[in-house]
MARBA-93612 format. One record per residue: residue number from 1; residue in one letter; y negated, x, z negated of N, C-alpha, C, O, CB in turn. Coordinates in steps of 0.2 Angstrom, whole numbers. Each point is the difference from the previous one (the first is absolute). Glycine has a CB too. Layout:
   resi   resn    n_py    n_px    n_pz   ca_py   ca_px   ca_pz    c_py    c_px    c_pz    o_py    o_px    o_pz   cb_py   cb_px   cb_pz
    NUM      A       Y       X       Z       Y       X       Z       Y       X       Z       Y       X       Z       Y       X       Z
...
This chain:
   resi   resn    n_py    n_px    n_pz   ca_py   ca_px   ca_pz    c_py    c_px    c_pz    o_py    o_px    o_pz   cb_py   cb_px   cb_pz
      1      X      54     -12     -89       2       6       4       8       0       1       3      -1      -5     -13       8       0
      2      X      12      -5      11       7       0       1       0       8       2      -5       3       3       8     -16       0
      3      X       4      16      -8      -1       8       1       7       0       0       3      -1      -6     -15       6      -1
      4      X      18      -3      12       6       0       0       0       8       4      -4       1       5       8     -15      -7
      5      X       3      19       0       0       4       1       4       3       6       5       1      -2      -9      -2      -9
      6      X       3       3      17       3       2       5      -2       4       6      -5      -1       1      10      -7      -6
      7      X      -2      12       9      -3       2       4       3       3       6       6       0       0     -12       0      -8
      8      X       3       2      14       5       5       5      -6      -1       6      -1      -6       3      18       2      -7
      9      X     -20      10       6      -4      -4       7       2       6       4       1       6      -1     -13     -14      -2
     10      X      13       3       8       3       5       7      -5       2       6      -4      -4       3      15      -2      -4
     11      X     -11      11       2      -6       1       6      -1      -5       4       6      -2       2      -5      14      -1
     12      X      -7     -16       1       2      -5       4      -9       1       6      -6       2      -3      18     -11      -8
     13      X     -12       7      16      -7       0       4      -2      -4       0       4      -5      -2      -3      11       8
     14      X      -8      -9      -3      -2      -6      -1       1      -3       7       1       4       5     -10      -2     -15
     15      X       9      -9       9       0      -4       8      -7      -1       0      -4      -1      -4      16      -7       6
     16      X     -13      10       7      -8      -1       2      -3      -9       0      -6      -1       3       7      15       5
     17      X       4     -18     -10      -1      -7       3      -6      -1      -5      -5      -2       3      18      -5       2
     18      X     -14       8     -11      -8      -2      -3      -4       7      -2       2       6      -1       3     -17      -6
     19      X     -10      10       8      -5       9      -1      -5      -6      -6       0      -6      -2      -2      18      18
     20      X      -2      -7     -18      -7      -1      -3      -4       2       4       0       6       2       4      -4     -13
     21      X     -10      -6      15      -4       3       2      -7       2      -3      -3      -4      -2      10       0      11
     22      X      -9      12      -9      -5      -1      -5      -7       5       5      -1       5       3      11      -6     -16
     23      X     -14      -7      10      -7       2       3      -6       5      -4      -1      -1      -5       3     -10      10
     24      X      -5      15      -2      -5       1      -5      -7      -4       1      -3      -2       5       8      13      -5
     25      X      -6     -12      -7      -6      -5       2      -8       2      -6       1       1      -6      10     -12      10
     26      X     -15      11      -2      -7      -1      -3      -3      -5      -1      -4      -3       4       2      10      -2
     27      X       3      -8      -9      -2      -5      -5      -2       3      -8       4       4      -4       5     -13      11
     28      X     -15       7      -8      -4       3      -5       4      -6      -8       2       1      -5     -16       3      16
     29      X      13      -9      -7       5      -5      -8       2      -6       1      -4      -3       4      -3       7     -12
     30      X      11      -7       7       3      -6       1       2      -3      -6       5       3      -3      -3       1      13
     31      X      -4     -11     -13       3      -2      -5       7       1      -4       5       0       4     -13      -6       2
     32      X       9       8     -12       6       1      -3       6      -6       4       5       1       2     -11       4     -14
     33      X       3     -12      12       6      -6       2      -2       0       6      -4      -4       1       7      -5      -9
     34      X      -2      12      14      -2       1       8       7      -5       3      -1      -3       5      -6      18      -4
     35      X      14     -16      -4       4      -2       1      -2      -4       8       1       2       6       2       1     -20
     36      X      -4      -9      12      -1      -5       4      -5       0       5       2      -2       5       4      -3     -12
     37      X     -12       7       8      -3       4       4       2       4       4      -2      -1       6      -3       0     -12
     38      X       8       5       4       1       7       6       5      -3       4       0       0       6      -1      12     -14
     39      X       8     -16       2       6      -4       7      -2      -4       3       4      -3       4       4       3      -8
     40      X     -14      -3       4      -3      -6       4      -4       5       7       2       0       5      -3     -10     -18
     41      X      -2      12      12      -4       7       4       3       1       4      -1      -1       6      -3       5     -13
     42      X      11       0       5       6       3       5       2      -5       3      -2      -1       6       7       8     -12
     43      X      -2     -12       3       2      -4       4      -4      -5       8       2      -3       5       5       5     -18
     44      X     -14       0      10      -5      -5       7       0       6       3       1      -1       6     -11     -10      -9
     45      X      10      18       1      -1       4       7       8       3       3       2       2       6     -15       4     -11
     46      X      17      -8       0       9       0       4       3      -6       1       5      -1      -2      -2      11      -3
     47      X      -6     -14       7       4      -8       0       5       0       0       3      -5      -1     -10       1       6
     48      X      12       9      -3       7       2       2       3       0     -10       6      -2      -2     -10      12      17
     49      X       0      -7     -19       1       2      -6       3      -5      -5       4       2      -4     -11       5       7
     50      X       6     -12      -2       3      -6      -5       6      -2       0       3      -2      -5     -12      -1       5
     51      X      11       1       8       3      -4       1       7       9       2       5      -1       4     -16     -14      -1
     52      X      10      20      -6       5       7       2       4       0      -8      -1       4      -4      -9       4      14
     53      X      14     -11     -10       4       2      -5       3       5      -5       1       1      -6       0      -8      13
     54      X      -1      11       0       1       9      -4      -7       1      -4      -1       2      -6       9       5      17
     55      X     -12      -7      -9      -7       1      -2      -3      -1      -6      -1      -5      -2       0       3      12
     56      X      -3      10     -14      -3      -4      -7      -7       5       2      -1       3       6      14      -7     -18
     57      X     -15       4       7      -7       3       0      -2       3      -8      -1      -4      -5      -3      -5      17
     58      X       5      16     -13      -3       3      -7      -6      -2      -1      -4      -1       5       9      11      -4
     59      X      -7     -11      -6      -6       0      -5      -4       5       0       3       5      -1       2     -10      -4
     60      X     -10       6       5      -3       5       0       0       3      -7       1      -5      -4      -9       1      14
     61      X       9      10     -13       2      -1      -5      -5       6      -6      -1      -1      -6      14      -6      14
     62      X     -15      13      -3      -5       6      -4       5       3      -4       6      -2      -2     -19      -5       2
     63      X       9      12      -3       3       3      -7       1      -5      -5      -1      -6       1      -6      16       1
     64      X       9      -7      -7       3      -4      -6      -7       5      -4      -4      -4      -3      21       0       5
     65      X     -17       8      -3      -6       6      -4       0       6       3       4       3       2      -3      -7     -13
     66      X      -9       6       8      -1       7       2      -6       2      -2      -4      -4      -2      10       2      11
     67      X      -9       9      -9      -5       2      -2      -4      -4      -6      -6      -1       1       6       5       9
     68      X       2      -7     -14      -3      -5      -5       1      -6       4      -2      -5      -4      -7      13      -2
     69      X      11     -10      13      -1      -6       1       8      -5      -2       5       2       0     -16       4      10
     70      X       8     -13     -10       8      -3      -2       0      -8       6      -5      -3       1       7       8     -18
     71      X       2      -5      18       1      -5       5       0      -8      -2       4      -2      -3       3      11       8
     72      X     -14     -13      -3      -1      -7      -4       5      -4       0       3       0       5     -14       0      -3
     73      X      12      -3      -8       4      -6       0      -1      -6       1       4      -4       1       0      10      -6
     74      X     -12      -7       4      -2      -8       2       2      -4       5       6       2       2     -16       3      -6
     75      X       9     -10       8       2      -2       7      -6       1       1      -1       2       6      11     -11      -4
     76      X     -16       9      -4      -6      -2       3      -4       6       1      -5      -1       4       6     -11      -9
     77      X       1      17       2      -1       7       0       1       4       7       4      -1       4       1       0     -16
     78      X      -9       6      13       1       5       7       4       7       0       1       4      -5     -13      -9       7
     79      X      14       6       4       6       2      -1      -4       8       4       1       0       6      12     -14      -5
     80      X     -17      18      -2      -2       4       2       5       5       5       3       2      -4     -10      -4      -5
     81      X       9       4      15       3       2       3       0       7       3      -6       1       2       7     -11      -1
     82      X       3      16      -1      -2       8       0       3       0      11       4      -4       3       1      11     -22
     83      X      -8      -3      21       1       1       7       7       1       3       1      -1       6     -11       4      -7
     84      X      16       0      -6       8       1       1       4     -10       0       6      -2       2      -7      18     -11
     85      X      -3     -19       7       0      -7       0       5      -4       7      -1       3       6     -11      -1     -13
     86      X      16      -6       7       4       0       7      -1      -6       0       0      -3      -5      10      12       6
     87      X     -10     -14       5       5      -7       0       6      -2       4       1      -2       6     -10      -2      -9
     88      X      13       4       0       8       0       1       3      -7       3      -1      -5      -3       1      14      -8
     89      X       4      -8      15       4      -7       3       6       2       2       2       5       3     -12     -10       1
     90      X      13       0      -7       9       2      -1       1      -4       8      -3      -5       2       8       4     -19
     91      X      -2       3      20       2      -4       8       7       3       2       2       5      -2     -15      -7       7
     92      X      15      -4       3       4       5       1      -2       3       5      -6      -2       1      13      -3      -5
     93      X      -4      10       8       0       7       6      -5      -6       4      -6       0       1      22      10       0
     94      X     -12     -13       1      -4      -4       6      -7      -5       1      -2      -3       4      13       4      -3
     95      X     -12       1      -7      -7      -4       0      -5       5      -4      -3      -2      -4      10     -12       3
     96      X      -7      20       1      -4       5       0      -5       1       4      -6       0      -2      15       4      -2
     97      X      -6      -2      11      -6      -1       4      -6      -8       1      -6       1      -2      16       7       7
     98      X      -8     -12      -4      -3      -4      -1      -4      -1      -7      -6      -2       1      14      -2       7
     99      X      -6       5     -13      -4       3     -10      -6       3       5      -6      -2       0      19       8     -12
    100      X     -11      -1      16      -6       6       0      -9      -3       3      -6       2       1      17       7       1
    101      X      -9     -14      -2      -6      -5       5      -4      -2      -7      -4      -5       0      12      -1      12
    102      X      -7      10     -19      -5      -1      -6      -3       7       0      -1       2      -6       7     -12      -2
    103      X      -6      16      12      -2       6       1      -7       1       0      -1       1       6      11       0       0
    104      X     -15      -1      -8      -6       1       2      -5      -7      -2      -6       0       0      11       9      11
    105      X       0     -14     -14      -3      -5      -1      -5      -1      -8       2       2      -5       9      -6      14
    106      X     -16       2      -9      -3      -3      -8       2      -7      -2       1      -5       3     -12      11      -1
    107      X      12      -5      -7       6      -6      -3      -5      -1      -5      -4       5      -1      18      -2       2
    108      X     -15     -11      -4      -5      -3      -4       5      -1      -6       2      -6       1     -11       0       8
    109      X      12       8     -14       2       0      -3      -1      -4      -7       1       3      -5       0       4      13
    110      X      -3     -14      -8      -5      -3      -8      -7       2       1      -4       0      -5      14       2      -4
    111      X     -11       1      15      -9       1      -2       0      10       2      -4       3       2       2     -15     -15
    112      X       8      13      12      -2       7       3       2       6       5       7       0       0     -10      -4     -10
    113      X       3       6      11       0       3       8       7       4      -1       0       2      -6     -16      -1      11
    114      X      20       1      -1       6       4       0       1       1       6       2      -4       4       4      -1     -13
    115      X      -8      12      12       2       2       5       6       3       2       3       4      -4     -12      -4       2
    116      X      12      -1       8      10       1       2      -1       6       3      -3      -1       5       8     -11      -1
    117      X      -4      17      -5       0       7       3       9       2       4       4      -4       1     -15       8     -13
    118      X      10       1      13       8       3       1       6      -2      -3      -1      -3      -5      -4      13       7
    119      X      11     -11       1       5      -1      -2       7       2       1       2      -1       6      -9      -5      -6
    120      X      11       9      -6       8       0       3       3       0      -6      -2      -1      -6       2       8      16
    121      X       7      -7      -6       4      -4      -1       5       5      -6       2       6       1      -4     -14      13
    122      X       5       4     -19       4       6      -5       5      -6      -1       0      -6      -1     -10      15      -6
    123      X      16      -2       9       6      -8      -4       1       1      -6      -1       5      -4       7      -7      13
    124      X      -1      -5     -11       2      -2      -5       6       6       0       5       2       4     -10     -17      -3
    125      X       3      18     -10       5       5      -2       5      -4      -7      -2      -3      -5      -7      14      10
    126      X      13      -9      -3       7      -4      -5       0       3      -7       5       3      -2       5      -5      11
    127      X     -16       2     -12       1       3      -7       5      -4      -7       0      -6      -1     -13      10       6
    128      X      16      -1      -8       2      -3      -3      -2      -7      -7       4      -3      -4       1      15      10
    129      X     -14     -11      -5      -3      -1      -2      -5      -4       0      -5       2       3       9       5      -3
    130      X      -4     -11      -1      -8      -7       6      -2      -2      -4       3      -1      -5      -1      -4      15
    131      X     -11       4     -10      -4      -6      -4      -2      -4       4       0       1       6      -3       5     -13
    132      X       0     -13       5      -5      -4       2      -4      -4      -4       2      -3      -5       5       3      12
    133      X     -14       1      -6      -5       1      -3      -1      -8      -3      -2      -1      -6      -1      12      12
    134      X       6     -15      -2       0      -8       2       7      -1       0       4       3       4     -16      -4       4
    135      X      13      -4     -13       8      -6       3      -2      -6      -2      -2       1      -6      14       6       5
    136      X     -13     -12       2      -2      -7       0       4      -1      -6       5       4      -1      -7      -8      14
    137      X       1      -1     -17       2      -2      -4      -1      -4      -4      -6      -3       1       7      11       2
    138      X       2     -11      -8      -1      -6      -3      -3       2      -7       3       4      -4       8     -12      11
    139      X     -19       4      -9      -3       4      -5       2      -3      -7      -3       2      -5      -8       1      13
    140      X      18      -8      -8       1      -3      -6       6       2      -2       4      -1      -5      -9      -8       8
    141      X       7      13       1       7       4       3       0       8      -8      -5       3      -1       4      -6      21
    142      X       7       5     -23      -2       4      -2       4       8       4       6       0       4      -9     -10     -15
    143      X       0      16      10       3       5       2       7      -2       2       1       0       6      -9       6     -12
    144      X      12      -8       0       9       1       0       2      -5       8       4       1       4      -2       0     -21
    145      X      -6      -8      16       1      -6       5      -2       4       6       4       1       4      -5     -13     -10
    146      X      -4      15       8      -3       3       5       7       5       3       4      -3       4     -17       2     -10
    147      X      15       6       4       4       4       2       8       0       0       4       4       2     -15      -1      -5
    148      X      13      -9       0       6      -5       2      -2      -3       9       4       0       5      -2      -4     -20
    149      X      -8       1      14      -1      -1       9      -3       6       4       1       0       6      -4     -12      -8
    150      X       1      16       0      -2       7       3       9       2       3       1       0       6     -14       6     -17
    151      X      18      -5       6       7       2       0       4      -6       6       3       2       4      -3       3     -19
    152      X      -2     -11      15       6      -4       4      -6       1       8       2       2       6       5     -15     -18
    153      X     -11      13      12      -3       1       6       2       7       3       3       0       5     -14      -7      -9
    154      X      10      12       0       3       6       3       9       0       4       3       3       5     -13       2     -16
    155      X      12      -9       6       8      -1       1       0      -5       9       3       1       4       2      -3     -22
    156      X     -11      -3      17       1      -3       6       0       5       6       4      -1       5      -9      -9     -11
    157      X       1      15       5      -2       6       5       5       5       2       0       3       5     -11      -5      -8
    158      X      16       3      -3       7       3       1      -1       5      -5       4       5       0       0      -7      13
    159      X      -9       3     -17      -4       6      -4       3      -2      -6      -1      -6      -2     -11       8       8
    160      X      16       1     -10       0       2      -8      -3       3      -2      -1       6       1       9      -8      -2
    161      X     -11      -3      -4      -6       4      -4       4       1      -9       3      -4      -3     -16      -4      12
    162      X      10      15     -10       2       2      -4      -3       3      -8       2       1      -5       3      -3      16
    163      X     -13       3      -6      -6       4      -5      -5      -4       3      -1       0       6       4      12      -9
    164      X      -7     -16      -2      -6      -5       3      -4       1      -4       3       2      -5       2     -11      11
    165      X     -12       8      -7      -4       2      -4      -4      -4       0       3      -4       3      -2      12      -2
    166      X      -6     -11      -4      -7      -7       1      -5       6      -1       3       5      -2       1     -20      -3
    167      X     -10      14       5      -6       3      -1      -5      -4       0       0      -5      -4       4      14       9
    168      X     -11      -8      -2      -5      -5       0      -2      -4       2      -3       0       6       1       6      -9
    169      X       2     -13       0      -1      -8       3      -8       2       5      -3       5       0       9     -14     -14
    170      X      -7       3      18      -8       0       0       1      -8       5       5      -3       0      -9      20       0
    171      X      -3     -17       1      -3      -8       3      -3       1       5      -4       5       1       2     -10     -11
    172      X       4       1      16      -5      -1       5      -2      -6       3       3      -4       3       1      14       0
    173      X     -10      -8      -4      -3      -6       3       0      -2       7      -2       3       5      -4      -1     -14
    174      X      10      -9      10      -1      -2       7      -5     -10       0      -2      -2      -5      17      11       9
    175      X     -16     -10       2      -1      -4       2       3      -5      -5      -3      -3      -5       0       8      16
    176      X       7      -6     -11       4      -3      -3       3      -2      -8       3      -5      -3      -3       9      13
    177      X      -3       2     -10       2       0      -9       0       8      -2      -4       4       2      14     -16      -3
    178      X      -6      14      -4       2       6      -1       8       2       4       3      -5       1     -13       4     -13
    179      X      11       6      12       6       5      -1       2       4      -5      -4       3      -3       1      -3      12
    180      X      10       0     -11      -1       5      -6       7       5       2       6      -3       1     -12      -7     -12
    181      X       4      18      11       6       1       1       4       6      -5      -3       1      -5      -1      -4      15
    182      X      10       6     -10      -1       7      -5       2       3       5       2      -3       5       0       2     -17
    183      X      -2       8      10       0       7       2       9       1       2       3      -4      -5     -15       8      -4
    184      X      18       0      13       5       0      -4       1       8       3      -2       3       5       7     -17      -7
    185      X       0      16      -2       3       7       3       5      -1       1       1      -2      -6      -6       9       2
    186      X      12      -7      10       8       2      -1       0       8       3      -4       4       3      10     -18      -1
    187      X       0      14      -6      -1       9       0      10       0       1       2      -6       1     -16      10     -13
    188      X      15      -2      12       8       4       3       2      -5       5       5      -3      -1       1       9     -10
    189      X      -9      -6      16       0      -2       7       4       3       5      -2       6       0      -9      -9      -2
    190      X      16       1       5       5       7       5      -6      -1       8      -2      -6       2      21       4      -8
    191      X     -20       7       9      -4       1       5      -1      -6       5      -5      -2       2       8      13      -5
    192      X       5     -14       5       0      -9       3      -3      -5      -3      -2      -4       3      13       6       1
    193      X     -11      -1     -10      -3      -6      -3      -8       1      -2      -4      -4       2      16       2      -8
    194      X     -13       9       3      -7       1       3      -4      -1       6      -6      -2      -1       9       7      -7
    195      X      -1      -4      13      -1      -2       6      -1      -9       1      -5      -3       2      13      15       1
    196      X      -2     -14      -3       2      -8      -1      -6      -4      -4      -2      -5       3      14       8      -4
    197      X     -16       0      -6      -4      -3      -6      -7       3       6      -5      -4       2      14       6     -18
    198      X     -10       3      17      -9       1       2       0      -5       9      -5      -2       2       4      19      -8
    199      X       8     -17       8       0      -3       8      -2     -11      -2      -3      -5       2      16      19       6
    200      X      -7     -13     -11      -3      -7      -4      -4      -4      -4      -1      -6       1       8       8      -1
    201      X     -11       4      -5      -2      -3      -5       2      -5      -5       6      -1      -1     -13       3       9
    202      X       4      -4     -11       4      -4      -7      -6      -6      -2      -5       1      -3      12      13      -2
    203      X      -4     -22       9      -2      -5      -1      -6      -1       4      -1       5       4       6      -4     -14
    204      X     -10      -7       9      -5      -1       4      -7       4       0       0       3      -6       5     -13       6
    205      X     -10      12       4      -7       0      -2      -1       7       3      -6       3      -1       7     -11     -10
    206      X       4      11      15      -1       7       6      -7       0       3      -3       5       1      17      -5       4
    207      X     -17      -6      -2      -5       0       3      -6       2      -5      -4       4       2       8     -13       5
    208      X      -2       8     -14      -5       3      -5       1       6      -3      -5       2      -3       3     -13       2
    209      X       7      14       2       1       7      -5       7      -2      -5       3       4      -4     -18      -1       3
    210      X      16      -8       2       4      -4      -6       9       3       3       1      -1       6     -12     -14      -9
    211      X      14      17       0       7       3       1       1       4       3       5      -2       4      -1      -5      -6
    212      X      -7      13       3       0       4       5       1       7      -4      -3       2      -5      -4      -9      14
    213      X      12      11      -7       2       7      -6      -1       4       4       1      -1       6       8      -1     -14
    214      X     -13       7       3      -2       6       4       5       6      -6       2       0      -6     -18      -5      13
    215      X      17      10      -3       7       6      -5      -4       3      -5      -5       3       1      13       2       9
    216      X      -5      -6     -17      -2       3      -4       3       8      -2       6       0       0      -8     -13      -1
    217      X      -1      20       0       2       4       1       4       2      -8       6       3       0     -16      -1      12
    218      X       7      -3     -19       3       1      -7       0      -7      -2      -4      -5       0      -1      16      -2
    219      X      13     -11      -1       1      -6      -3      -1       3      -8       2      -3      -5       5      -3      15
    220      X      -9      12     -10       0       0      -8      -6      -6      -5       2      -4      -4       0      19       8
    221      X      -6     -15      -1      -6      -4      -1       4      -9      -4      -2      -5      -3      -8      13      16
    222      X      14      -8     -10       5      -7      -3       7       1      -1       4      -4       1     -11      -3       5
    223      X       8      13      -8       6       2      -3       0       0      -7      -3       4      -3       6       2      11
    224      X       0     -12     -13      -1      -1      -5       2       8      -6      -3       1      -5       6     -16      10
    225      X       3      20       0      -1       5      -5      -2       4       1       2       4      -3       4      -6       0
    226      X     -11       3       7      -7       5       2      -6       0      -3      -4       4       1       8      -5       7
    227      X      -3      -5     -15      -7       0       0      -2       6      -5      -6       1      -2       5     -13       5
């Protein structure tokens, strides 16, 4: 954990050059590791999508718990989905229209059906706050080495990082082998830099869900003197 103390945010607005665009969709369940499925999917119905640099694509990702229910952790496990359920695609302004040509479509998803319903568009807000659920990472690596390279990558992007967090490892299975990533939170983000970290992302693997921050609203949850 890196936890240094400072602060100051200045009102600042968002630039419209990246949005999130978010679809609604009906899908009854989709495997917990959908990972490489769903970016493979996207990408034969957006062929434009791979080779778009700005471009990543959320995870489908559901509740974490509810009503007695808790969110599987297996890879091999089904990921049951509620109808508030979205799928989300980070892009830029200009390649929005062209995204919408997955509107109405049925997507095969590993075997199971994901319908593309309505869509708009939400921008990217400068919280002082961001997670990513996914950062690629090296599984021999410990936390401390991790986040020495989490810190010089950020620096490459003009971002001082100051509060960083790790959270939970996980594995995805590809063609190829596995994936292993963790979880990270930075937190006292000034609004340019938050902006900067969600328009960039952080390291490879955007086509899959992998470095992409969405704003976190309480950093109490990883404030060491909160607990």
């Amino acid at each position: 954990m890196l936890w240094q103390e400072e602060v100051s945010q200045t009102e600042f607005k968002s630039s419209p050059g990246i949005v999130d665009l978010v679809f609604d969709i009906h899908c009854q369940c989709l495997p917990v590791d959908h990972a490489y499925a769903l970016s493979q999917t996207i990408q034969q119905r957006l062929p434009w999508f791979e080779h778009e640099p700005q471009a990543g694509l959320h995870l489908i990702h559901g509740a974490e718990s509810g009503n007695g229910w808790y969110r599987p952790n297996e890879r091999d496990e089904l990921l049951y989905l509620s109808r508030r359920t979205k799928l989300t695609l980070r892009l830029p302004q200009d390649r929005v229209t062209a995204a919408h040509a997955l509107i109405n479509l049925s997507l095969d998803i590993a075997g199971y059906a994901l319908k593309v319903n309505k869509a708009v568009e939400k921008p990217l807000s400068p919280m002082p706050v961001l997670f990513a659920r996914h950062v690629i990472a090296d599984p021999n690596q410990d936390e401390e080495i991790f986040l020495e390279q989490v810190v010089m990558q950020l620096e490459s992007l003009g971002i001082p990082c100051r509060k960083a967090l790790c959270g939970k490892t996980h594995y995805f299975k590809l063609p190829a082998g596995e994936l292993f990533t963790r979880s990270l939170m930075i937190a006292d983000l000034k609004p340019p830099d938050s902006l900067t970290l969600q328009q960039q992302g952080l390291g490879k693997g955007q086509k899959m869900g992998c470095g992409l921050f969405i704003p976190h609203k309480d950093i109490k949850p990883v404030n060491p003197d909160k607990n």
